[in-house]
VEXLODREN-959916 format. One line per field, with one value per residue (C-alpha): x, y, z. Coordinates in steps of 0.2 Angstrom, whole numbers, always signed. Layout:
N
x	(X, ...)
y	(Y, ...)
z	(Z, ...)
This chain:
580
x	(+386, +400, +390, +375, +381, +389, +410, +407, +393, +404, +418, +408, +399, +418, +423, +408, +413, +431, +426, +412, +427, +440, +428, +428, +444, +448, +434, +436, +455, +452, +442, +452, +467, +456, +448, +466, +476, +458, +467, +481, +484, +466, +461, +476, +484, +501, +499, +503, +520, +534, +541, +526, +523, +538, +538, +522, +530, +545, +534, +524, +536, +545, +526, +527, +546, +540, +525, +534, +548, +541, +524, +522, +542, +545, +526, +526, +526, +530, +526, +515, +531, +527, +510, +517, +529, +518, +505, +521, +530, +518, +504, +496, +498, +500, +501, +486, +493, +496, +476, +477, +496, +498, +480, +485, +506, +501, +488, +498, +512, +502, +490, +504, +513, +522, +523, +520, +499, +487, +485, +497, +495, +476, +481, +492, +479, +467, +476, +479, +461, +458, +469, +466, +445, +452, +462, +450, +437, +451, +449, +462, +478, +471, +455, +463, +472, +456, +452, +468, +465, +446, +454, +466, +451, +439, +455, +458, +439, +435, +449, +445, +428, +434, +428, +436, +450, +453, +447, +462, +477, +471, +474, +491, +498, +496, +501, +488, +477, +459, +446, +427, +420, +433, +428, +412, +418, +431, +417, +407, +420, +424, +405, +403, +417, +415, +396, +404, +414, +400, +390, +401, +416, +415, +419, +433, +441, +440, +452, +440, +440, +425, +433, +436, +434, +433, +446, +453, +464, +472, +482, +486, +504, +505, +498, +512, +525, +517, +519, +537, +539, +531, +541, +555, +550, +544, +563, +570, +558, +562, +582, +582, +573, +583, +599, +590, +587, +605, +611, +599, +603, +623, +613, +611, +600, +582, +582, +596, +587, +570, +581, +590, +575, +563, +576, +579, +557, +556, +569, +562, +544, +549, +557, +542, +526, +516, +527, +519, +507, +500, +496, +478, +473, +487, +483, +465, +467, +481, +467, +454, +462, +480, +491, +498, +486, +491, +493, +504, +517, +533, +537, +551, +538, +523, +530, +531, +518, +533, +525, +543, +547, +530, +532, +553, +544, +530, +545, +558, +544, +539, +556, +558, +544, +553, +566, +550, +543, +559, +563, +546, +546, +566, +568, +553, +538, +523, +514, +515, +519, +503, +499, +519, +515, +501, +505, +519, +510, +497, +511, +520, +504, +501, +520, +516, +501, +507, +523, +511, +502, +519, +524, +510, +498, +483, +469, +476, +467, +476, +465, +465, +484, +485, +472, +482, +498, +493, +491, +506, +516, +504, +505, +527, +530, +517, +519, +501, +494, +477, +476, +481, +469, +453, +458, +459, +445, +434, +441, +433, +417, +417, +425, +428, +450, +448, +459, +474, +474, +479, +490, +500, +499, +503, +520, +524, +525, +533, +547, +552, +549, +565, +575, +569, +561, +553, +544, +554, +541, +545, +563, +563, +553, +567, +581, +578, +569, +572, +555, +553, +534, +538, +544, +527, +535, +549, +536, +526, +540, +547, +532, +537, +553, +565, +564, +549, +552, +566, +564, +577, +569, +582, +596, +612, +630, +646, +661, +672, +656, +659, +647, +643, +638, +626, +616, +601, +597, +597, +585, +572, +570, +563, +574, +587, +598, +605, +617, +635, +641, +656, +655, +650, +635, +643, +637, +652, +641, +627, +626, +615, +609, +612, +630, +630, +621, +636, +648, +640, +635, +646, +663, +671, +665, +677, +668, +657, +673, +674, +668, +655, +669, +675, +657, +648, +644, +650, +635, +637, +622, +610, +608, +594, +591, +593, +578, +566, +570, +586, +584, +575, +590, +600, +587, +588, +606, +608, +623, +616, +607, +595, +578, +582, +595, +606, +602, +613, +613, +627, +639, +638, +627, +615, +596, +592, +585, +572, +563, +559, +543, +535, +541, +533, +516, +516, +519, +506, +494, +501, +496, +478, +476, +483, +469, +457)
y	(+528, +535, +552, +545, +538, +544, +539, +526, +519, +517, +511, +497, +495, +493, +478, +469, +469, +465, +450, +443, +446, +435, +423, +417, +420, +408, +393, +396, +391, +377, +370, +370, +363, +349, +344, +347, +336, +323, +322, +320, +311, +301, +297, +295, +276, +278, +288, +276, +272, +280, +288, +298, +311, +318, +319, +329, +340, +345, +351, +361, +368, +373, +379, +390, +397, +399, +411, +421, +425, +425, +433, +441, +447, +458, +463, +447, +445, +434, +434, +445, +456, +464, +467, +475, +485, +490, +499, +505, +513, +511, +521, +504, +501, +485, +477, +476, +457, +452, +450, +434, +431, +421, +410, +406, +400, +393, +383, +376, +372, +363, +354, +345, +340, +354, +355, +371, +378, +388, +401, +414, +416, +419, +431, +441, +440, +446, +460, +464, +464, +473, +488, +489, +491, +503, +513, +513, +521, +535, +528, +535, +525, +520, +515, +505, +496, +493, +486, +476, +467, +464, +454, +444, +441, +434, +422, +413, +412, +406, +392, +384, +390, +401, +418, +422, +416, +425, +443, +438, +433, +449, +460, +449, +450, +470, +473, +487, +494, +490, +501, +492, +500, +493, +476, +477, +477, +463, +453, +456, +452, +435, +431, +432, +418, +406, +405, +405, +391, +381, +383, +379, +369, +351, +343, +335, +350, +358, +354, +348, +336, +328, +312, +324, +318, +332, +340, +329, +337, +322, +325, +344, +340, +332, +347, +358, +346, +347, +367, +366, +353, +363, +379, +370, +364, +380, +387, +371, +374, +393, +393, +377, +387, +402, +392, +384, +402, +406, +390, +394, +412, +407, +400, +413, +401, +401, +384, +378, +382, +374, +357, +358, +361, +349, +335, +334, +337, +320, +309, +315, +311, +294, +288, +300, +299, +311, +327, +326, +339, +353, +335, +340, +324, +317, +323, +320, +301, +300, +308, +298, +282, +284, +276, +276, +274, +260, +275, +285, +271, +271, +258, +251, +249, +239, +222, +227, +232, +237, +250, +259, +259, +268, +278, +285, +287, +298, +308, +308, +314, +327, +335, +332, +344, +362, +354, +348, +366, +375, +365, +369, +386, +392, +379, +393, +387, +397, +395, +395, +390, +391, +371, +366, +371, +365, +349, +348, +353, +337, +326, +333, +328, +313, +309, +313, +304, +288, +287, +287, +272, +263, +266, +259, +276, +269, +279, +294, +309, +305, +319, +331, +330, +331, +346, +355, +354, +362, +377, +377, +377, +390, +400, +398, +401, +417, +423, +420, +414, +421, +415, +398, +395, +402, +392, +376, +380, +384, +365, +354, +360, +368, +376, +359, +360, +379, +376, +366, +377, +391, +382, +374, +392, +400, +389, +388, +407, +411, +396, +403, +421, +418, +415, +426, +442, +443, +431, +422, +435, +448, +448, +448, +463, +468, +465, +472, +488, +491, +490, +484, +478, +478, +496, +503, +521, +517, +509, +522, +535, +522, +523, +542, +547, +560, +564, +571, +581, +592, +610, +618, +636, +642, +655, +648, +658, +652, +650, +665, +677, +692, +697, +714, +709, +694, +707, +711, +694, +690, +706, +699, +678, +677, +661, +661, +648, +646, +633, +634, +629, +629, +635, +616, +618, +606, +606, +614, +620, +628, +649, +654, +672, +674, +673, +684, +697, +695, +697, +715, +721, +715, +716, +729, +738, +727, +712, +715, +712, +693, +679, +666, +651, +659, +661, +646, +628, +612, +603, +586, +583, +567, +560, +559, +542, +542, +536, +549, +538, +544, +563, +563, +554, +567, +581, +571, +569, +587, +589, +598, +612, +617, +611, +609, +598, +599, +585, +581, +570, +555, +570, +579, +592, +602, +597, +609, +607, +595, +605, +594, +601, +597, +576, +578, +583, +570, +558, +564, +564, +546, +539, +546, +539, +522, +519, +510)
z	(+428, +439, +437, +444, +462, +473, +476, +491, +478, +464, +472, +481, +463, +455, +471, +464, +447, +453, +462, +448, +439, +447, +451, +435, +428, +443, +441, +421, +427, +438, +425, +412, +421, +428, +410, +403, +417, +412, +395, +397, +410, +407, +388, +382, +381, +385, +401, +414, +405, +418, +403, +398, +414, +413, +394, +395, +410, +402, +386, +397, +405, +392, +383, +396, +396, +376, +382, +395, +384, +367, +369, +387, +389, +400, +405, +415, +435, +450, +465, +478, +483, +464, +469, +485, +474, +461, +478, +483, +470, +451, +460, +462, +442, +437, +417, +408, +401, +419, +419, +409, +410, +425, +423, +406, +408, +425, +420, +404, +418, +431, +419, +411, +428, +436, +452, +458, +464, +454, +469, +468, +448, +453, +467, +454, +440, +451, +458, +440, +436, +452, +448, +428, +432, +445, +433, +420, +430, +435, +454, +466, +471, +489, +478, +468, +482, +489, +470, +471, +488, +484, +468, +479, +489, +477, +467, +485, +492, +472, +472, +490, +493, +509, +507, +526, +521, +506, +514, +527, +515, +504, +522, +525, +510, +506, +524, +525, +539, +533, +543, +547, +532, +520, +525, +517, +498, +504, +512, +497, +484, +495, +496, +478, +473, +486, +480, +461, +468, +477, +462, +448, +453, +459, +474, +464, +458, +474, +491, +504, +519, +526, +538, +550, +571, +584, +592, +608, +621, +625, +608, +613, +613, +596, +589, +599, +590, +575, +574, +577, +565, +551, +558, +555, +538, +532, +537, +529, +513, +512, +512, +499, +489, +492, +489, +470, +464, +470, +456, +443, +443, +436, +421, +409, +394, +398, +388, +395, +413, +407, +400, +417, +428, +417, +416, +436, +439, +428, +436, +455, +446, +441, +457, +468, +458, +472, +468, +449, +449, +464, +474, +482, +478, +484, +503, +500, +497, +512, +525, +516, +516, +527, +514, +496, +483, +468, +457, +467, +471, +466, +457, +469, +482, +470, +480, +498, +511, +524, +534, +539, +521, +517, +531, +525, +505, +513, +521, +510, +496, +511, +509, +489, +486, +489, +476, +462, +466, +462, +447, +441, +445, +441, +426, +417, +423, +433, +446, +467, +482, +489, +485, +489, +505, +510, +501, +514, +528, +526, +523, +540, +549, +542, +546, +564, +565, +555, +567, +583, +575, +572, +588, +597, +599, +587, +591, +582, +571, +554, +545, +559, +558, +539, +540, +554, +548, +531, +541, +550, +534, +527, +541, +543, +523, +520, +537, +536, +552, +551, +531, +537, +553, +543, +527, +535, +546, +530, +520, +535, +533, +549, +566, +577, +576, +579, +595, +587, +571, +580, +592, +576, +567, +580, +584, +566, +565, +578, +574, +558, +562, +573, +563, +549, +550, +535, +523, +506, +494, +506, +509, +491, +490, +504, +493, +479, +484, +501, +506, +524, +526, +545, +547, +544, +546, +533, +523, +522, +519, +505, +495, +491, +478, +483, +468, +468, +483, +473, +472, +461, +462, +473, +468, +465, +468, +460, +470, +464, +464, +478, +493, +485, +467, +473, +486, +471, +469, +488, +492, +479, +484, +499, +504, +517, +509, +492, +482, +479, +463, +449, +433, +429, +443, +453, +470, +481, +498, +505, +507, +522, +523, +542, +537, +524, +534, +548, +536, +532, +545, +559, +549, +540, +524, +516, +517, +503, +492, +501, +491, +492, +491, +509, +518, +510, +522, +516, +519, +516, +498, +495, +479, +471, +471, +491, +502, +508, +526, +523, +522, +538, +546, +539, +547, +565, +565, +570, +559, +546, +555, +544, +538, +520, +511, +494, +479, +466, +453, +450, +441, +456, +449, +459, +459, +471, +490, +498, +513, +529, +529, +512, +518, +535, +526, +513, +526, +538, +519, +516, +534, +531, +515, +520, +532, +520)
């Protein structure tokens, strides 16, 4: 089939397949979790003892820890910073398991109680799928980025039914320039599962809001407050994590992590029922009804109607979540942050809106508020903002709160980005590689190995050899510098042929008897494992004087020379072919 279209043809044939794809890898997901949770938590008799959710957390917890060690090992992912790396530095490659890995542990994980969202497993798996079809049909690496965000695409627009926002948390996420005609397969792979999602998925299984009143600019300024609260929160929610992985990474044990992790999710379950599970339902029935269902009652609470005690529950469970997620997540479980966050975010708006109606302001937008703040933490924990308006947009069934979307977005953003530069997946992805999203020139130059850059077909001089003896094999390269090594091809310097041609024609006769050691340059070498940003620091400093530079290896061995003109015309082929 590939011989019979043309390349634009095949690849917009390939983002199809990609979204039908995903689109049902990610409804087959949500209905499974749902009949699972159904079972569990439904049919069987002993599931409103207070014992029994976490009982049935910690086993799947642990399910999962079983699968991830046992089964998928070191082939598994997190996170979208791996996807980012894998574009970077893997050619755009990513594991053939990590197709079925993620739906698989993160639907055991959040059917049986964890606390974590479905979302960012479908986004990996469908990146995975994206770039395996990619590299089947020996696609190009900026093809099968293409591949990969049109996955990405189609797992969000599947698992809410918003195809925009899925084509913009695909664009966010990647942190690539996408041209017009790039859009096209993204709109199509979007299309196709939000129609899979209308068509197959229930309005119980999906995250929507109907009770929804238009937007009143009398309440402009609660949504300005409301974006610096969920600014805040996002940074609160962000270095909690931060500080869990921190503890959990002195545990060594993966079973002593999931007892640890399991353990503390069930007590925080017991006494704060709403952190059991991702918690859509939750926020639905809060904007639906703007209190506590009988089901999601702490226990302590079954005898009072105190209006100030719901409301400190409400926020205490608000700020409890990060630490439910992070049990979940770290303790050996999968799954996201996506639903975390915008669980917090509708509780921050209901927070706002229930304290205006205790303190006398009554005619308050409770599901407006629960609505808009889900997009102010979206849009302060993903860095995320267009994502976060669109998706919030697309859940009410319309455009009406287009105005306080952005405004909280917007302020959320901006609130965290303050304070840090980078999102939590992407200062990872910072940390551990080096890769700087924000620098789009080191970015770009990151995604390239010095290694690859090496040329060792340069004549090499030993210290102790003598002008007059090294003059034939000069006279044949057609290079103007060579390496300076010992008898062990340690890297000592650098031998340039203007010098030697002063020291024969400018100097005595008995100069040719002078030997390399005394005419060479102590240049200072880059190891090979050294950032391409870093050579063309060392070519700009001015210090080394020359366009190319010596590598050597951890031994100090000579590698050989990387020229400043092979980088700058990879990068200059690298900027071309990162305009999708």
């Amino acid at each position: 089939m590939k011989k019979k279209l043309s390349a634009p043809q095949f690849l917009l044939l390939s983002c199809v397949i990609v979204g039908l794809v995903v689109a049902c890898a990610t409804v087959a997901l949500k209905i499974f979790v749902y009949h699972l949770e159904e079972f569990f938590f439904v049919d069987v008799k002993v599931s409103q003892r207070f014992w029994y959710p976490p009982l049935v957390c910690l086993v799947g917890i642990g399910l999962t820890n079983i699968l991830i060690i046992k089964i998928f090992k070191k082939n598994f992912l997190k996170g979208n910073d791996t996807i980012v790396y894998a574009i970077a530095k893997q050619n755009a490659n990513l594991p053939f398991s990590e197709m079925y890995s993620p739906l698989i542990t993160s639907g055991i994980t959040v059917s049986m109680g964890g606390s974590a969202g479905l979302e960012s497993p479908i986004v990996a798996a469908g990146a995975a799928i994206g770039s395996n079809i990619g590299r089947v049909a020996y696609l190009s690496k900026k093809d099968k980025t293409l591949l990969i965000a049109c996955g990405i695409a189609a797992g969000i627009s599947t698992a809410f039914s918003a195809p925009v926002a899925g084509v913009l948390f695909a664009v966010e996420v990647l942190a690539i320039d996408i041209s017009i005609a790039s859009f096209i397969p993204l709109l199509i792979a979007g299309a196709l599962g939000s129609i899979m999602s209308q068509v197959l998925l229930g309005e119980n299984i999906l995250l929507s809001f109907i009770s929804m009143r238009p937007f009143d600019y009398s309440n402009l300024h609660f949504y300005i407050l409301l974006g610096v609260i969920c600014g805040m929160v996002s940074l609160y929610y962000a270095r909690v994590f931060e500080w869990m992985e921190h503890q959990f990474a002195k545990v060594k044990s993966p079973y002593l992590k999931w007892l640890t992790g399991s353990i503390l999710l069930g007590i925080l379950i017991i006494f704060f029922p709403p952190l059991f599970g991702e918690g859509y339902q939750f926020i639905k029935g809060l904007a639906n009804t703007h209190t506590l269902a009988e089901s999601t009652r702490p226990f302590y609470l079954t005898y009072t109607d105190n209006k100030w005690i719901l409301f400190a529950t409400i926020v205490v469970i608000g700020l409890l979540k990060v630490f439910a997620t992070g049990l979940t997540l770290l303790g050996g479980g999968n799954g996201g942050s996506f639903a975390p966050s915008l669980f917090i975010g509708g509780l921050m708006g209901y927070i706002l809106g229930q304290f205006c109606i205790l303190t006398g302001q009554v005619d308050v937008p409770m599901a407006n508020f629960i609505v808009a703040g889900m997009a102010g933490m979206l849009s302060g924990m993903f860095f995320a903002p267009l994502t976060a308006i669109f998706l919030s947009a697309e859940l009410t069934n319309g455009y009406s709160l287009f105005i306080p979307l952005m405004l909280v977005a917007a302020i959320s953003f901006c609130v965290v980005r303050y304070f840090e530069p980078l999102s939590m997946e992407m200062k990872k992805l910072k940390i551990r590689t080096s890769l700087n999203p924000l620098d789009k020139d080191h970015f770009l130059l990151s995604k390239l190995e010095l290694v690859s850059f090496i040329n060792g077909n340069f004549p090499h001089f030993f210290e102790t050899d003598i002008i007059q003896d090294i003059l034939p094999k000069i006279e044949e390269s057609d290079q103007y510098i060579f390496a300076v090594v010992d008898k062990d091809m340690k890297y000592k310097g650098v031998l340039f042929f203007n010098t030697i041609k002063h020291a024969l024609f400018e100097s005595a006769p008995e100069n040719k008897q002078i030997t390399v050691e005394h005419l060479m340059t102590k240049i200072q070498p880059l190891h090979y494992k050294h950032l391409l940003s870093d050579a063309l620091e060392r070519f700009e400093d001015g210090k080394s004087h020359t366009m190319y530079l010596p590598i050597i290896d951890t031994d100090n061995v000579w590698l050989g020379f990387v020229s400043k003109m092979d980088i700058l015309s990879q990068y200059r082929k690298e900027v071309i072919g990162n305009s999708y």
